[in-house]
C-alpha angles and dihedrals in degrees: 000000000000113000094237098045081054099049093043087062099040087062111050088049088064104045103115108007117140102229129008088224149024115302157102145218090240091051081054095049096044091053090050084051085068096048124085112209143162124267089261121035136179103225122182120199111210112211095359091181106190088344113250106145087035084072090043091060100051095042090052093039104044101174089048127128097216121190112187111209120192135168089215111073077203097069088038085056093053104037097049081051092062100040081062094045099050087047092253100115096104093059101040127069116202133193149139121275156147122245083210106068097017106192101214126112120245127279087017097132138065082195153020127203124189107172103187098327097088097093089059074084115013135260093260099039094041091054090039081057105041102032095093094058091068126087118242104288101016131155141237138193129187144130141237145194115244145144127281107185120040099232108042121177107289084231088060094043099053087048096045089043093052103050095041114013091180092056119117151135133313102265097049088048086054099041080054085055088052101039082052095066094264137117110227100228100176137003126179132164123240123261123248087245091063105074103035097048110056094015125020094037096046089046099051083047085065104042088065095059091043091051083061091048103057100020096143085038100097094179099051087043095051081049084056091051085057098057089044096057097049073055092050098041086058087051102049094038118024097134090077106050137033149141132279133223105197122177115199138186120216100239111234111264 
């Protein structure tokens, strides 16, 4: 299939949708129940997308400096949009970035957040990258895709290897935690709800009215497929694979 057939249709899946990954305001708020910050604390949210947890934060952390930090100039756009609209704007900064060569100085933060953009690095490399903008004993928050049985459907393997070789189970994403300078404080796995309210209902909302659109357009359509399997697979096997909420603590020193 042609890339930019591919990323056309990438796109447009994923106009309006609430969130680019698995999750849920109460999953946010049940991660921040397990930190322990100042009254006042600098968060930065690393690959914020439209911005849904980014609301969350500064609704459940009402005294935060928040800076939202996205790669698409498009989810900064919107979620800077809805900051104003929900009356947030004064206590959240947002610009475009790369989570990559993150500008900020170190120990600049009382928190990081990476809802469903970590794997764009790496666990390990992402925490080898961000650690030192923490403040001794900063926190961090973020979630990650990884198995949750050890002999999942070839089918569902391949896919999932394809699409995201790094990717295993808890206990090698939290070893990669450890292995990073930080003590794991809490872990928990999605619920099922999280991933069908705010982003695969919404999305398969959406595939419908994309099928319309480019129904004599073989290639786009076969794209859509695409989208619809990773849907299906979730669907039929769901018990094998999930997401993680991990909360971390950066170790002194």
């Amino acid at each position: 299939m042609p890339t930019d057939v591919a990323r056309r249709v990438f796109r447009e899946v994923h106009t309006d949708l609430p969130r680019e990954a698995p999750g849920s305001r109460d999953c946010t708020a049940r991660a921040l129940t397990s930190v322990v910050l100042p009254d006042e604390p600098s968060v930065l949210d690393i690959g914020c997308g439209p911005g849904t947890q980014t609301l969350d934060l500064a609704r459940l952390l009402p005294g935060a400096r928040i800076t939202a930090l996205d790669a698409q100039e498009r989810f900064v756009a919107v979620t800077t949009q809805r900051l104003q609209a929900a009356g947030l704007a004064d206590r959240v900064v947002t610009e475009v970035g790369d989570m990559r060569r993150l500008h900020f100085t170190d120990q600049s933060f009382d928190l990081l957040w990476c809802e469903g953009a970590i794997y764009i690095m790496g666990v390990r490399e992402a925490l080898a990258a961000w650690r030192d903008l923490l403040k001794p004993g900063g926190w961090i928050g973020f979630t990650e895709a990884v198995w949750l049985t050890d002999s999942p459907p070839e089918e569902l393997y391949r896919w999932w290897h394809e699409a995201y070789p790094k990717m295993g189970g808890v206990e090698d994403c939290l070893e990669s935690v450890r292995g990073s300078g930080f003590e794991v404080v809490e872990h928990f796995v999605l619920p099922e709800a999280a991933w069908w309210s705010d982003y695969y209902e919404p999305m398969e909302r959406r595939l419908v009215v994309l099928r319309e659109h480019y129904r004599s357009d073989p290639l786009a359509l076969a794209a859509i497929e695409n989208h619809q399997q990773e849907v299906d697979y979730y669907r039929r096997w769901s018990a094998h694979y999930g997401y993680l909420f991990v909360v971390a603590r950066r170790e002194q020193g």
